[in-house]
N, C-alpha and C positions, 0 to 999 in steps of 0.2 A: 913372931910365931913361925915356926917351920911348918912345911907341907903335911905333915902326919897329922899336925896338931891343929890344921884349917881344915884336911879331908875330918877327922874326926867328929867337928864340930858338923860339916855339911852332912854326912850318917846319921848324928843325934838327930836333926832335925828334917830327913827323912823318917827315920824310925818314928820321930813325932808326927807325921804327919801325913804317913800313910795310909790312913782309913779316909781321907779326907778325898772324895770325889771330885775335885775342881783341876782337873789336871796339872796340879802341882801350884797353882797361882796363890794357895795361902800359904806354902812355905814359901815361896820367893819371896814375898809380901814383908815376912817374917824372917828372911836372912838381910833383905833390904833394910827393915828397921833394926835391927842388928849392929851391919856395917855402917848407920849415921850415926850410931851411939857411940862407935868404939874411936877414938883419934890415937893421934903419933904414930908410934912403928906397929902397932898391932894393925889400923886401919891398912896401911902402905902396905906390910903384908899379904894382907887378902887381898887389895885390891893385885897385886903385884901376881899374888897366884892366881889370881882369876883371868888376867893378861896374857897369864902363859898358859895355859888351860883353854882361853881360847886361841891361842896360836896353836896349839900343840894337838890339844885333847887327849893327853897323856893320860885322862883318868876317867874319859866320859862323862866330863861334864862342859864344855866349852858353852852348851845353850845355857844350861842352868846360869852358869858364870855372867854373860851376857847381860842375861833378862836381869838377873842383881843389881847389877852396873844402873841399867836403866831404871827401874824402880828406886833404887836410890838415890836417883839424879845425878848423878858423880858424870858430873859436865865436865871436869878438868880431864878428866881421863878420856874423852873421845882423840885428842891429838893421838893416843899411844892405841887406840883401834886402829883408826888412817893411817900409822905405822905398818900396824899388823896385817890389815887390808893388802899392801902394796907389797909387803914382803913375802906372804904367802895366799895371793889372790888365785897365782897360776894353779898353784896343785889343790884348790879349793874345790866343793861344788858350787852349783847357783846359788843352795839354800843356804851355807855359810854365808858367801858373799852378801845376798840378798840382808839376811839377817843383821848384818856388821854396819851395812849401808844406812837400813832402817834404824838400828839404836842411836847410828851417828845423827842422823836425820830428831829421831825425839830424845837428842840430847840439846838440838838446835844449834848444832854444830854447823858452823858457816862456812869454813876454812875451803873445802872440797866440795867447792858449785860443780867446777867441769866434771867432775864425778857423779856426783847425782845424776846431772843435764844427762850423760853418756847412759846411765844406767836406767836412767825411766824408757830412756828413746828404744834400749836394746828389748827392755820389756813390752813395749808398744810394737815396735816391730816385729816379734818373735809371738805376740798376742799369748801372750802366759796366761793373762789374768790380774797379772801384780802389780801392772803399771798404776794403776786407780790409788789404790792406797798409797805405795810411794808418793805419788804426786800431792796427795792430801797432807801426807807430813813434810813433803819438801815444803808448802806454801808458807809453814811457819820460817822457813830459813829465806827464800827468796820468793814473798810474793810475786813477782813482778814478772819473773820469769813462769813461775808454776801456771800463773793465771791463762797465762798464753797455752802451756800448753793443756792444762786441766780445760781448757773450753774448746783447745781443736779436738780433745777426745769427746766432749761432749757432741760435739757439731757431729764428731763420724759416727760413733755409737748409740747417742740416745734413741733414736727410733727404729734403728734396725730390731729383729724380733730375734737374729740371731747373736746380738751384741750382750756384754754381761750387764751392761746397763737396761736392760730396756723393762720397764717394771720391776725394778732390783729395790725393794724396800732397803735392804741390807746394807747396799753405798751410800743409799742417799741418806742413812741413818748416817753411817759415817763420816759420810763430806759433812753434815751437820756438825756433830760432836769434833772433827778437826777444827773447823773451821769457826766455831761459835767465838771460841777464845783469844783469835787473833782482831784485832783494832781495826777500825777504819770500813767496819762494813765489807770483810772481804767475802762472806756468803752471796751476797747480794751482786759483787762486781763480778765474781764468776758466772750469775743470770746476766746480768749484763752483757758480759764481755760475749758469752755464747748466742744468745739473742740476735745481737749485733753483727753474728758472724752466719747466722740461722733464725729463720724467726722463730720458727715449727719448732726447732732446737731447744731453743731460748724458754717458749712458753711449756712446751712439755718437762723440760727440768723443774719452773717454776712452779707448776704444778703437782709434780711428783712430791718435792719439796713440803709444801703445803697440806698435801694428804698426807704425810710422814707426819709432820707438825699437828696436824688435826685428831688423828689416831691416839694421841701422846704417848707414843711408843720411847721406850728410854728412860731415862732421869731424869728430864727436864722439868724444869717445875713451871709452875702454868703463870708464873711470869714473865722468866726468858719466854716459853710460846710463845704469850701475847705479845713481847717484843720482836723477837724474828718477825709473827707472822705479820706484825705492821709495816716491819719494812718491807719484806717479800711483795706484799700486796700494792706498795708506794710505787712499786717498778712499770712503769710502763711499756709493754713492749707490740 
């Protein structure tokens, strides 16, 4: 497919889809399942113009393009982000950068630890706001590392009143829903691991935790609860 003929098709499917109030999330949804349908050279294609679309933004769409990639899980193609990244990081904004980092991240893109590491610390530093969630999808790529620093954030921020943490239903919603689907209990070893580092820390996460889980705020169905919330409560801190 040439570029007229991938812009065309991304038009139809705004025109389709513009009454639709969800800030574009069911046409992504809908170009995503799209792009897993079509294989050989039409797939490569698209993904090829979406690659340079977002190097470029020749057309005003580099987010759209993006969020596609990642909705359709096209994990082979985060190497050719980390390309992009590196090639045109300098004349980027944050919000590109930030964005590129994150799709690389929930693609479970492993390649570029030192990147991430650098990138959350600059967010943590800089106190955006954005380190939290990075840290929450880096955990899928490197536990081990994340844990450390997802619970020194925790140790500085959970009880300050001026911290984004402090009674934030909305993270801890999130560390939840990151976190549920990774193995080995890592919900529980980030109470831990902060606990250990803080008691006051430790138990007020625990606890927030829990009243999120109690509320049943989300999609969870009331079996994962009753799961979390037995291990949550095993912890002793």
């Amino acid at each position: 497919m040439k570029d007229k003929e991938i812009l065309n098709i991304i038009n139809e499917f705004e025109r389709d889809f513009k009454l639709y109030k969800d800030s574009g999330r069911a046409m992504i949804k809908q170009l995503a399942v799209n792009l897993n349908r079509v294989e050989g050279k039409e797939k490569k294609d698209f993904i090829d113009f979406c690659i340079r679309e977002i190097a470029s933004n020749k057309n005003g769409l580099w987010s759209l393009c993006l969020q596609v990639i990642v909705k359709a899980n096209q994990f082979k193609v985060a190497p050719e982000l980390e390309r992009v990244y590196h090639m045109f990081y300098e004349t980027k904004d944050t919000d590109w950068k930030e964005d590129i980092v994150m799709a690389m991240l929930k693609l479970n893109y492993k390649k570029p630890d030192e990147l991430y590491n650098s990138f959350i610390k600059y967010h943590l530093k800089n106190k955006t706001g954005r380190a939290f969630f990075l840290m929450v999808e880096y955990c899928r790529v490197n536990f081990s590392k994340c844990s450390e620093l997802l619970s020194n954030y925790f140790v500085n921020n959970m009880l300050s009143e001026d911290s984004f943490e402090y009674n934030n239903q909305h993270h801890i919603g999130y560390l939840i829903y990151g976190l549920i689907n990774i193995p080995n209990g890592c919900l529980s070893e980030i109470i831990k691991q902060t606990s250990k580092k803080n008691k006051v820390a430790g138990n007020y996460l625990k606890q927030a935790i829990l009243s999120f889980l109690n509320s049943k705020s989300g999609n969870l169905n009331s079996e994962q609860i009753k799961e979390i919330t037995k291990k949550i409560n095993e912890i002793n801190i």
